[in-house]
BALUMTI-949675 format. One record per residue (C-alpha): residue number from 1; x, y, z. Coordinates in steps of 0.25 Angstrom, whole numbers, plus 5000, padded with zeros to 4 digits. Layout:
<recs>
REC   seq      x      y      z
REC   NUM      X      Y      Z
...
</recs>
This chain:
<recs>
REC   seq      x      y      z
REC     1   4556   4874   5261
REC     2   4563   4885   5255
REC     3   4563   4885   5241
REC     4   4568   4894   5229
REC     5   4562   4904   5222
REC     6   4570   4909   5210
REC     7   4560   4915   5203
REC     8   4562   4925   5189
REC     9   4558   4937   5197
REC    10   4568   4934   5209
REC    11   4580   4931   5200
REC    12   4577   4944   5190
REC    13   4578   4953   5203
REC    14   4588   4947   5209
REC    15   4597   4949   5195
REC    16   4592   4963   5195
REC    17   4593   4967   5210
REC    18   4608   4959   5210
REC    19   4612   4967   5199
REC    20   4609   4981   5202
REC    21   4612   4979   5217
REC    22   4627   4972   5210
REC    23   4628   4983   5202
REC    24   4624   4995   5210
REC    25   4638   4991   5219
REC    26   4648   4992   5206
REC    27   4638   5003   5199
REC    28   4647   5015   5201
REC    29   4660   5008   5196
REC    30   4654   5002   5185
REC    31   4647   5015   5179
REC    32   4654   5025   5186
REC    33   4669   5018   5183
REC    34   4668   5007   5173
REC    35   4655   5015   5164
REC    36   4648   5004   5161
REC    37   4634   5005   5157
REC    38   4624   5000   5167
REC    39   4615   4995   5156
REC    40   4626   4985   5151
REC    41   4632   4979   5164
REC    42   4613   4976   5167
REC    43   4614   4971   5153
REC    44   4624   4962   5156
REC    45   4620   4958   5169
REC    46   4604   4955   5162
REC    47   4613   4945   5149
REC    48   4620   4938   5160
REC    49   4609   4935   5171
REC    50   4596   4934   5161
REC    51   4593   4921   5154
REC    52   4605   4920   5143
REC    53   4616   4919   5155
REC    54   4612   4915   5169
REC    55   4598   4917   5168
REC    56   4597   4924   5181
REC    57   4584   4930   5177
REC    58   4577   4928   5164
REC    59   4565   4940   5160
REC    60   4561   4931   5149
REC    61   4555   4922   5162
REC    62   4547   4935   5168
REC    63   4537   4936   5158
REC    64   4529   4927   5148
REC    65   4530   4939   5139
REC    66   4544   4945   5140
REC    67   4541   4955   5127
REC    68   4531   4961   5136
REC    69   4540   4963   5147
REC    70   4551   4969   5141
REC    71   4544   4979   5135
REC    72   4537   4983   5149
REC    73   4551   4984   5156
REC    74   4557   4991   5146
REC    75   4547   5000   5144
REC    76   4546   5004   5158
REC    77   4561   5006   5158
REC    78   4562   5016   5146
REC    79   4549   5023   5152
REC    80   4556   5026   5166
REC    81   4570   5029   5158
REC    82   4563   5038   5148
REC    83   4556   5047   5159
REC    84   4569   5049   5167
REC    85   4577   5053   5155
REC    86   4565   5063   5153
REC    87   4568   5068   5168
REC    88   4582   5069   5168
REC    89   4584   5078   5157
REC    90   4585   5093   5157
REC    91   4574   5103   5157
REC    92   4566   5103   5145
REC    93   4575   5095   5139
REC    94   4567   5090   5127
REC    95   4565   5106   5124
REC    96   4579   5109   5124
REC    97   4585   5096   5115
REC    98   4573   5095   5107
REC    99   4582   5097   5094
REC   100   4592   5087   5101
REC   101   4582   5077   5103
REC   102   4575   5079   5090
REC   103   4587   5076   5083
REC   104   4590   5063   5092
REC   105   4574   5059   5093
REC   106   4572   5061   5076
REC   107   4582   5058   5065
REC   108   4593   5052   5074
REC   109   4584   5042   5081
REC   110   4577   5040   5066
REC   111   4593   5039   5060
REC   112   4596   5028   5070
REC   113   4583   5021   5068
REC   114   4587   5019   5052
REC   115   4599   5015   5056
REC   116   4598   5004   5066
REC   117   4585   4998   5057
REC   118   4596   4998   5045
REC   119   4608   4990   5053
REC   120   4596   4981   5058
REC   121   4590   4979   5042
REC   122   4605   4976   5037
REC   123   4608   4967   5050
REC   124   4598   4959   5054
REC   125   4593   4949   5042
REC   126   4577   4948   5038
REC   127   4572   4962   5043
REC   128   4567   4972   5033
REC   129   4572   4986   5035
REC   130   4556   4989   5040
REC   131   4557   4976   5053
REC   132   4574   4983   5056
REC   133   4567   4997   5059
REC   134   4559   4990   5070
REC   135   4572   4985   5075
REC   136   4578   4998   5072
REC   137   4567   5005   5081
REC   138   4569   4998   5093
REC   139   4584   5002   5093
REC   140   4582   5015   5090
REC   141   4579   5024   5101
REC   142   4589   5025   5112
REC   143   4588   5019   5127
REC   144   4585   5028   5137
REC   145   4590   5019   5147
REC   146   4603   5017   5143
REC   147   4604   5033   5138
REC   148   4602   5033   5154
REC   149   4614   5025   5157
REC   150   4624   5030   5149
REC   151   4621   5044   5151
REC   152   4622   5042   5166
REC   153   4633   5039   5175
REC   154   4647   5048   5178
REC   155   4654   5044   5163
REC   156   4642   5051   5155
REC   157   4641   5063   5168
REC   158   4655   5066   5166
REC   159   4657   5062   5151
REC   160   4643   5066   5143
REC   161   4638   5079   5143
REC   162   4624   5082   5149
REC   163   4619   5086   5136
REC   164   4622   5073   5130
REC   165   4616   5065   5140
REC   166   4604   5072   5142
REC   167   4600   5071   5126
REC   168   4605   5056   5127
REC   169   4594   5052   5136
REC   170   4584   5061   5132
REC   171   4585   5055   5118
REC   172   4584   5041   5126
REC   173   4572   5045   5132
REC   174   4564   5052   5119
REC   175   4569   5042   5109
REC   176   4566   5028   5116
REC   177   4550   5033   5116
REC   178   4551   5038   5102
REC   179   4556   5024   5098
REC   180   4541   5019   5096
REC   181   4540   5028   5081
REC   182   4554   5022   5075
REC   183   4547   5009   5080
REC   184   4534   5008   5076
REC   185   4536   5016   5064
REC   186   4543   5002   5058
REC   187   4532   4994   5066
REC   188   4520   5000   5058
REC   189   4527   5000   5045
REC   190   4529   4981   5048
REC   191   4512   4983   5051
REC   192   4508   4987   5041
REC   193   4510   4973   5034
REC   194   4502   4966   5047
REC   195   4487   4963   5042
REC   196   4482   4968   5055
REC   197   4489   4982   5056
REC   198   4478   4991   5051
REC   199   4489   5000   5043
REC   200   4495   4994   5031
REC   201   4501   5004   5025
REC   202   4514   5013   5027
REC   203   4505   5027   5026
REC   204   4497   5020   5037
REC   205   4507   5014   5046
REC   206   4515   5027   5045
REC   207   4501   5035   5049
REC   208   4500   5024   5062
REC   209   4514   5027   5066
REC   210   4511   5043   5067
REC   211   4499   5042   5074
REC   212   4502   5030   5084
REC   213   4518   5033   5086
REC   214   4520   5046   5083
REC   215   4509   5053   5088
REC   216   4502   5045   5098
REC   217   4516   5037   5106
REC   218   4524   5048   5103
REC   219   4517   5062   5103
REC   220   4506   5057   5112
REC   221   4516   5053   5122
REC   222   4525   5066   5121
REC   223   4513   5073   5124
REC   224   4507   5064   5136
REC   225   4522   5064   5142
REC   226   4523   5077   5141
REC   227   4511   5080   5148
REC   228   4514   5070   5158
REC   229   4527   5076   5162
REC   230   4523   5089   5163
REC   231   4511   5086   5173
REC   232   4519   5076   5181
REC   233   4531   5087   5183
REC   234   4518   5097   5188
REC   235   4512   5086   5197
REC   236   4525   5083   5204
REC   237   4529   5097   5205
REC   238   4516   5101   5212
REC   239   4517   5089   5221
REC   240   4532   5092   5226
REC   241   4530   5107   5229
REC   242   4518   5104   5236
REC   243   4525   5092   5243
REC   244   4515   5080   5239
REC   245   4524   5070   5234
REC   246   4534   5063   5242
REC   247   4550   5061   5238
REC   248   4549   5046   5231
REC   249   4536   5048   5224
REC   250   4543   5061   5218
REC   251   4555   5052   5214
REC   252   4549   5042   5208
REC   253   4539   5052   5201
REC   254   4547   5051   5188
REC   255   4545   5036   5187
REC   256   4531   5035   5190
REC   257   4527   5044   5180
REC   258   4535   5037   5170
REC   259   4526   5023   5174
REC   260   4514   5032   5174
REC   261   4517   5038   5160
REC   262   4522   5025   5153
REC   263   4510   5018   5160
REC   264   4499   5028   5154
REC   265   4506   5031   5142
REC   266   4509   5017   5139
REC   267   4495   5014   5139
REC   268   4488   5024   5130
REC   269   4499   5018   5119
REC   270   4509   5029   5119
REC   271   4523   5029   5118
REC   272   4525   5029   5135
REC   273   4541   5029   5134
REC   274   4542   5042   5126
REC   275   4531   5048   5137
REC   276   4540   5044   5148
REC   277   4551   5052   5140
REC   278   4543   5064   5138
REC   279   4537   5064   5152
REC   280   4551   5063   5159
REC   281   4555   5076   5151
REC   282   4541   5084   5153
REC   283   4543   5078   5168
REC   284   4556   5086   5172
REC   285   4554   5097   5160
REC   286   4558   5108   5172
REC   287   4568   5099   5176
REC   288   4560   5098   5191
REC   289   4559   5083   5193
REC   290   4573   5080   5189
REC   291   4580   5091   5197
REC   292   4572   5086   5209
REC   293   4576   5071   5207
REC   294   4589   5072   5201
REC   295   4596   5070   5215
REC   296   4588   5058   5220
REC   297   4594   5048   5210
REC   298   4581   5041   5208
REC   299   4581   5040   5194
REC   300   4594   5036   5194
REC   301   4590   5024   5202
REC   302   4579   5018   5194
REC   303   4587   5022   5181
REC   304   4598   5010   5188
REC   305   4587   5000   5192
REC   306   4582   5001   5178
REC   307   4592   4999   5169
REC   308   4598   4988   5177
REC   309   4585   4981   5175
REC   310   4583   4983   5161
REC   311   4597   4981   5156
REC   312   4596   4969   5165
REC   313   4583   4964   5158
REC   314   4589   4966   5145
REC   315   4600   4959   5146
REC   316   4591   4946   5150
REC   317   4582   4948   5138
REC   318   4593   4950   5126
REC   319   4589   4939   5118
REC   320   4602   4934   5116
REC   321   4597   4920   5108
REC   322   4590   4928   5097
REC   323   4605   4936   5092
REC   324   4605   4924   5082
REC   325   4593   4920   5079
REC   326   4585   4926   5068
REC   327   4596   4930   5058
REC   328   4603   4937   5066
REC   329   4618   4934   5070
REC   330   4627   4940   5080
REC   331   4636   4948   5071
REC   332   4624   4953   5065
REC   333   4619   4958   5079
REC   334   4632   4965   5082
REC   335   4634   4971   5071
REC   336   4620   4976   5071
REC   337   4623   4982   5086
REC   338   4635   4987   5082
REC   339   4632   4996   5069
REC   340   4618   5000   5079
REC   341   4627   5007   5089
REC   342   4634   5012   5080
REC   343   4625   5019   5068
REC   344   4611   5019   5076
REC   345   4613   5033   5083
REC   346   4627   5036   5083
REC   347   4629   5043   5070
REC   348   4617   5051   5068
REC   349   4618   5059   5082
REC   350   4632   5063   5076
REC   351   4628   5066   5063
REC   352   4613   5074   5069
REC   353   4623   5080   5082
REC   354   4621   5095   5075
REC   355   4605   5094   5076
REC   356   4606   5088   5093
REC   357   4612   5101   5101
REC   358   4612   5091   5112
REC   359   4624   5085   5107
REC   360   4635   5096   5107
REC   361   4647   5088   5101
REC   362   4650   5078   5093
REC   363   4656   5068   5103
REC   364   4642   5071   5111
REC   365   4635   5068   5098
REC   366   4642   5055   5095
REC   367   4640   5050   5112
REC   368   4625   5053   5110
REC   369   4623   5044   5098
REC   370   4633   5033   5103
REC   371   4624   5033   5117
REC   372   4611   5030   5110
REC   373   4608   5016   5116
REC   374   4600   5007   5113
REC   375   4594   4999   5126
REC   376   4581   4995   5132
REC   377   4573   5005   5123
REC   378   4576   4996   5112
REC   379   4569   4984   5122
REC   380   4558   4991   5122
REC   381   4555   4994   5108
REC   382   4560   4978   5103
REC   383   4546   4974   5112
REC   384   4538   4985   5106
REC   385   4543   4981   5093
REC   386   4540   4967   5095
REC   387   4525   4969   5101
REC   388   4522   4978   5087
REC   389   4527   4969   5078
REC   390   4518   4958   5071
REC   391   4517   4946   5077
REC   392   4513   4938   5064
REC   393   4526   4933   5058
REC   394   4530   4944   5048
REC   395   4540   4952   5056
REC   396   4544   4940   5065
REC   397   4559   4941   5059
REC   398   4558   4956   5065
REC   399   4553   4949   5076
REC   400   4562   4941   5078
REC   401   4576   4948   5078
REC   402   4568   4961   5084
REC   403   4573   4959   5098
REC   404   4588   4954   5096
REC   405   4591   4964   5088
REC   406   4587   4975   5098
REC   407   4592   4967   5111
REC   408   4605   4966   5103
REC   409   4605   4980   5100
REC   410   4602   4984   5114
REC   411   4613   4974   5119
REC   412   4624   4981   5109
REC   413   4619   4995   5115
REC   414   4620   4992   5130
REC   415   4636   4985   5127
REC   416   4642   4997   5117
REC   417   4635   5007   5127
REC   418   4638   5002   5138
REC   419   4652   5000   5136
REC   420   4655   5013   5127
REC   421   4657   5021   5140
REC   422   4666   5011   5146
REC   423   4676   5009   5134
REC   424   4675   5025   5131
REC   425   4680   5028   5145
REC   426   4691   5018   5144
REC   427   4696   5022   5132
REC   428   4696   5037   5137
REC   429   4704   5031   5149
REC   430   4714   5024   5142
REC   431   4716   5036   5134
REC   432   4720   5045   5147
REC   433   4728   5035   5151
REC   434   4736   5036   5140
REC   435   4737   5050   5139
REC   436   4740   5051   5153
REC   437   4751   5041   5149
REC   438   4756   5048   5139
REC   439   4757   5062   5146
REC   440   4764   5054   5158
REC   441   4773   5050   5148
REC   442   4774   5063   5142
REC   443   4779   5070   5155
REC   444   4787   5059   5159
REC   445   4796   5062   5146
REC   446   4795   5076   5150
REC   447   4801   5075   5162
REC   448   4812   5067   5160
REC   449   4817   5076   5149
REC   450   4813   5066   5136
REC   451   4805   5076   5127
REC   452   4802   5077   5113
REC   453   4810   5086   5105
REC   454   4795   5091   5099
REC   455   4791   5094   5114
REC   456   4792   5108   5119
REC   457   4794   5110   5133
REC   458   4790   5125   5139
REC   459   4801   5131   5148
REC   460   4793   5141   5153
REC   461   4786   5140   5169
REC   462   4772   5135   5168
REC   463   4762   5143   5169
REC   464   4757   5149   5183
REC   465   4744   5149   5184
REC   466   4737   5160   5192
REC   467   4724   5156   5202
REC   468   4712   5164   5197
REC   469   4699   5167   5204
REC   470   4692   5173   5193
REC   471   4679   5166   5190
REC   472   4679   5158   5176
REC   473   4679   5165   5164
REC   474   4666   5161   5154
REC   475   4667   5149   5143
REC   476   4663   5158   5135
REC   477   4674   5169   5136
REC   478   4684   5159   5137
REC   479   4692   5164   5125
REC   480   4691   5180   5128
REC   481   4703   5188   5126
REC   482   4700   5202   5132
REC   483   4712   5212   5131
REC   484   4723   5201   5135
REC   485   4716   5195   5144
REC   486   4714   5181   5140
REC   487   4705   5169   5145
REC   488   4708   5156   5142
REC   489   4702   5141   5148
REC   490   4706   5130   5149
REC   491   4700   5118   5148
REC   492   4703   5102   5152
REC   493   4699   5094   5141
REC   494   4690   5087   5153
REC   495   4684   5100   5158
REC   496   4672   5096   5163
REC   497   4662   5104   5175
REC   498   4652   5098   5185
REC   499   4636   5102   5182
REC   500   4629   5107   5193
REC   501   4617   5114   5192
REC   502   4618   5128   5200
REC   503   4604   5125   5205
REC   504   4608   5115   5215
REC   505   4602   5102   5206
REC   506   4611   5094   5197
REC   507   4606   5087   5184
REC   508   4606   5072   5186
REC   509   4614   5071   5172
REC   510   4622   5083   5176
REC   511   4637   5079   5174
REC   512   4645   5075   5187
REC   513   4659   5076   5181
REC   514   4669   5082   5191
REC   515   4673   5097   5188
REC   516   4686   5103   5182
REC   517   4692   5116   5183
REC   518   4692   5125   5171
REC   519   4705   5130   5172
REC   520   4705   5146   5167
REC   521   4719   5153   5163
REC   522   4719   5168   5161
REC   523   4729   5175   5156
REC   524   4730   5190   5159
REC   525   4738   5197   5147
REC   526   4735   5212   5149
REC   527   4737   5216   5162
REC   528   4733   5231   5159
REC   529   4722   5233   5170
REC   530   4719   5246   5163
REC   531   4714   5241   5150
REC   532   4699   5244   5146
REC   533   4695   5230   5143
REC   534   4699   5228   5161
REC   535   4692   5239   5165
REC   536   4679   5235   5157
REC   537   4680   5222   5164
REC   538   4681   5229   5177
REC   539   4673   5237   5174
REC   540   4663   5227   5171
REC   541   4667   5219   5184
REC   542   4665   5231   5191
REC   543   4651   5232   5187
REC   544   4647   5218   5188
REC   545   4651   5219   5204
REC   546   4643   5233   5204
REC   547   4631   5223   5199
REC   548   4634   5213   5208
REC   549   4635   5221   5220
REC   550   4622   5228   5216
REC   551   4614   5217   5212
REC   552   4613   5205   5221
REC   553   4605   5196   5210
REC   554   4617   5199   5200
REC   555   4626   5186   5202
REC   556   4614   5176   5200
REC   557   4617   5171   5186
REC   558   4610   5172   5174
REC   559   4598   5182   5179
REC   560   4606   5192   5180
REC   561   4617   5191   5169
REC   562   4627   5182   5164
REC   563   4630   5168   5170
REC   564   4643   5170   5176
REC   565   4656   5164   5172
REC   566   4656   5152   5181
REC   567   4643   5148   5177
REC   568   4647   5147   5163
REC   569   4659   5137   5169
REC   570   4649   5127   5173
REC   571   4644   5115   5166
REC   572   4654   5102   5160
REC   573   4665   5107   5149
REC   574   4673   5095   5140
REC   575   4681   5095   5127
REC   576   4674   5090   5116
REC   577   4686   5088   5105
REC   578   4691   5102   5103
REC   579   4679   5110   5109
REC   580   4676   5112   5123
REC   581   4663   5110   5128
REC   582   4654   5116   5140
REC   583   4640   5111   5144
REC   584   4630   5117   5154
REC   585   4627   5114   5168
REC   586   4614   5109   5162
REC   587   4621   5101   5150
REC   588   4611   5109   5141
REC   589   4622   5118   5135
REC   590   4633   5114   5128
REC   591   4644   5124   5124
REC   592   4656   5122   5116
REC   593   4666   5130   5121
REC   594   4677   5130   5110
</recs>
């Protein structure tokens, strides 16, 4: 007799595969067209199909000790997400943003640490201002995995510079592993009242909190993963030129060393997440790995299947019963939520903007600090938290509101991150409707004769412009005047060029926004051919094709001279307010032009 089966495994897989299989169809429009955040739409889908709607699948039921689980998975999740953040960024990255990072790493992620604990002290009833750092911990460092969702994708390719995305997500990476000192710096000062926690004093807990955070998770772990990237990089390298590794073992080498570090690191004691971070940067440090992978999309493929499944697995585990128990109240969590996105991170990358050379302008300084979100990081720490604190009744308030807070917190930053893209490219479209309205309505009232009396209207031809095949003239000479002769450039307030790297590989984050002309306008005042200033500069011409003619290694770029004119063209240009600015092919140098 056939019978039935509906067992929790079956019904959690077939949510899962149904949703990424549903999804994967309408993907391109929704991310491409609609800018919606992946993360959100799995977020919604996990509340609507877990226990507190249709109970579809229910993780509560997978395991007798859900705690446990959770911090597994979301420890596995961060570790894989940490070492490809590593990978993907630029050579020697660290080395060149250290200041930047620095900056980001130290007093901005201390600032916001401060912060948060005192909207949780003032917000949430019965917690001393000791139990809210805890709280304030947890929510401090930002998600590497949603850093990865909103600086992919055609809107942040086309709109957000390189530069920008690369020191979102390398801040991402670094600071989700340097979470542990915020954390447990709060933790050991609560121990020293517990009888059985051999330190009892602050001199002592502080002493306990350099030795076993900062010098054995977090220095010893810099250490290790450096090493370990370093001597992986070397052992793949050997095995590649000398052809002993086959195509999908080379592939999937980046995660397998991520499960071998966090494995071997986890188990000595030492902070395995940063590891994964400083592994993945030591990894590609000559930017070999990611050049050779890059094509292949694979890491693009697991970075898909994993956050549906996370944000899918946190959407069925927000403990929705629990937002108005314990003293807390609904307004009191929104508002919470509210003043968090808005005063955690935000200000304090404005205000630090002149000490992060990553950040160029001020409208990249304030998108950095607003992008900073809080996601499954923030899961993690809530079970670290919950597996340090004593279990003896005298932190059970703590205990107690402990994971709604930080569940609520994560749900706000999924929602008003999720949907800032969206509503910001809205409202950028109905403002060129209008002004596309309001010019058709201006030349309509042009042509039919109705002009204002304040209106001037040119009786001279328009200008004929002449064709040129003269190659373009430097940025940086774009305002010479020489004897009459005068350049002048003219840019769209949208200017903007394709990346492409001249050595036939393209950067994963390289932008793929479509190319416009610059257009270039020079007007010849002096027409006297025999004026000194022209026969110096045929005279120079002259002798640049006597070297070219005489040396066939001249025209090959920087070796032998200058980079030439069209060189300097290349790379992605946009107004910023009243300046224009020009980044790199590499999104490493920013310029601003004027």
């Amino acid at each position: 007799m056939v019978s039935l089966d509906v067992t929790e495994t079956s019904k959690s897989l077939a949510v899962a595969g149904g949703y990424v299989t549903f999804f994967g169809v309408f993907s391109y429009f929704v991310k491409e067209k609609l800018f919606v955040s992946e993360a959100l739409i799995a977020l919604i889908v996990g509340i609507i199909t877990g226990p507190v709607a249709l109970n579809w699948f229910n993780p509560f039921e997978w395991s007798e000790d859900q705690s446990y689980l959770t911090h597994q998975i979301t420890r596995v999740i961060i570790a894989i997400q940490v070492l490809f953040t590593g990978i993907d960024l630029p050579a020697k990255y660290l080395k060149k943003e250290w200041m930047s990072l620095a900056t980001l790493l130290g007093p901005i992620m201390t600032t916001a640490w401060f912060v948060t604990s005192l909207l949780v002290w003032g917000l949430i009833p019965g917690l001393t201002f000791l139990e809210s750092l805890v709280i304030g911990a947890c929510v401090t460092p930002t998600d590497p995995v949603l850093a990865n969702a909103i600086c992919k994708g055609r809107f942040a390719e086309k709109h957000v510079p390189l530069h920008v995305r690369n020191i979102i997500v390398a801040e991402a990476g670094a600071n989700d592993g340097l979470g542990f000192p915020f954390l447990f710096l709060a933790i050991y000062l609560i121990l020293i009242h517990e009888p059985t926690h051999p330190q009892h004093n602050i001199g002592g807990a502080i002493g306990e909190w350099f030795y076993n955070i900062i010098f054995y998770q977090v220095t010893l772990a810099s250490i290790i993963g450096a090493g370990m990237g370093f001597l992986a990089r070397k052992l793949l390298r050997f095995a590649k030129h000398r052809q002993l590794i086959d195509h999908e073992s080379f592939l999937s080498f980046g995660i397998a060393l991520t499960f071998f570090t966090l494995g071997w690191v986890g188990m000595i004691g030492s902070d395995d997440i940063f590891c994964c971070f400083i592994v993945g940067n030591s990894f590609t440090w000559d930017d070999w790995f990611r050049l050779e992978t890059e094509e292949h999309g694979f890491q693009d493929v697991i970075d898909q299947l994993l956050n549906s499944a996370i944000f899918l697995y946190v959407g069925a585990i927000i403990p929705w019963s629990d937002f108005t128990k314990y003293g807390l109240a609904p307004w009191r969590m929104v508002v919470l939520g509210l003043l968090v996105m808005l005063l955690r991170r935000l200000p304090w990358v404005w205000a630090l903007s002149r000490w992060i050379p990553s950040l160029k302008t001020t409208r990249e300084s304030l998108f950095a600090g607003w992008f900073g979100p809080i996601g499954v990081g923030a899961v993690f720490y809530v079970q670290v938290a919950l597996d340090a604190l004593p279990e003896d009744g005298t932190r059970e308030h703590l205990r107690e509101v402990l994971l709604p807070t930080v569940y609520f917190l994560v749900f706000t930053s999924i929602v008003v991150h999720g949907v800032t893209v969206p509503l910001g490219k809205s409202a950028q479209m109905a403002r060129s409707r209008t002004l596309q309205f309001t010019n058709s309505q201006s030349r309509t009232s042009t042509n039919t004769g109705f002009v204002s009396s304040n209106d001037r209207i040119s009786r001279l031809p328009p200008p004929v412009m002449i064709p040129r095949t003269d190659s373009p003239v430097s940025m940086r000479d774009r305002d010479s005047t020489m004897n009459g002769n005068q350049t002048t450039i003219k840019f769209d307030d949208q200017v903007s060029a394709g990346m492409s790297n001249n050595n036939g590989s393209k950067s994963a984050n390289h932008s793929r926004s479509n190319s416009r002309r610059v257009s270039l306008d020079k007007q010849n005042n002096d027409t006297n051919t025999n004026s000194p200033s022209t026969s110096s500069t045929a005279a120079a011409a002259s002798n640049n094709e006597h070297r070219r003619n005489n040396d066939p290694n001249a025209d090959q770029g920087e070796d032998y001279g200058r980079e030439t004119a069209a060189d300097r063209m290349k790379g992605r240009i946009w107004r910023e307010g009243s300046h224009l600015v020009k980044e790199s092919e590499d999104g490493e140098k920013v310029t601003i032009l004027r």
